[in-house]
C-alpha positions as CSV (number, residue, x, y, z in Angstrom):
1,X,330.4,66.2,195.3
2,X,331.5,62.9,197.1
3,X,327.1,62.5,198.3
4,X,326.2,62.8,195.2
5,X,328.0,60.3,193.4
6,X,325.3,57.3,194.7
7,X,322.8,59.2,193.3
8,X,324.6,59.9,190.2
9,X,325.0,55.9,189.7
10,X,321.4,55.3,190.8
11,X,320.4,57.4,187.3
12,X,323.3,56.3,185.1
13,X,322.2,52.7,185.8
14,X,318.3,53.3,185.0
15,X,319.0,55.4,181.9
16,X,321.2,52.3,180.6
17,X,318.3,50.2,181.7
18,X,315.9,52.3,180.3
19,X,318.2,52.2,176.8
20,X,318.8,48.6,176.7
21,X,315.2,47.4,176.9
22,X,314.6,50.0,173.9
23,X,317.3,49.1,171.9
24,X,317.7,45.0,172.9
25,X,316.3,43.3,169.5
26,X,316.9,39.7,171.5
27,X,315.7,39.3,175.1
28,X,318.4,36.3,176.1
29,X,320.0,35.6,179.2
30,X,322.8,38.5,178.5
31,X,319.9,40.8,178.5
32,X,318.1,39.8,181.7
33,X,321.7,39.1,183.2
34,X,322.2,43.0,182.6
35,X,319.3,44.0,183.5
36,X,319.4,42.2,187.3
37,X,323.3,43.8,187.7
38,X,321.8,47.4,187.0
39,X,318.9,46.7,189.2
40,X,321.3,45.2,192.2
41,X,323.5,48.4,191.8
42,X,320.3,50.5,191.9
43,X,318.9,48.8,195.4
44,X,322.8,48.7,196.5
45,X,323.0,52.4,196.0
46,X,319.7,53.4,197.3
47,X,320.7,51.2,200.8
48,X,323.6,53.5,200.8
49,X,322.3,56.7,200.5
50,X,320.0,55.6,204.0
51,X,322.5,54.7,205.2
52,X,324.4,57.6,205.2
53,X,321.2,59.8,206.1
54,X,321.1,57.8,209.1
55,X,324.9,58.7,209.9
56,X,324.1,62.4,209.7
C-alpha cells in the first residue's frame, strides 16, 4: 500500500485540477496559484516514484 500512495496523489491532484478548471468562473491569481501547487506536487510525486524504481 505504502508504493502506491505517490501514485494515488499523482491522480487526486489531476482530478482536482481537472475540476477546478471546469468549475473556476474567475481565472485570478488564486486560480493559477492552485493550479501551479497541484502541478509541482504532480512532477514532485512523479520524481519520486523514479526514484524509488531506481532503488529497487
Amino acid at each position: 500500500m505504502k508504493k502506491f500512495i505517490p501514485l494515488i496523489v499523482i491522480i487526486t491532484s489531476v482530478l482536482l485540477m481537472l475540476a477546478n478548471f471546469i468549475f473556476e468562473e474567475h481565472y485570478d491569481r488564486g486560480f493559477w496559484f492552485s493550479i501551479l501547487s497541484s502541478a509541482l506536487i504532480i512532477i514532485a510525486m512523479v520524481l519520486t516514484l523514479r526514484e524509488h524504481q531506481k532503488h529497487k
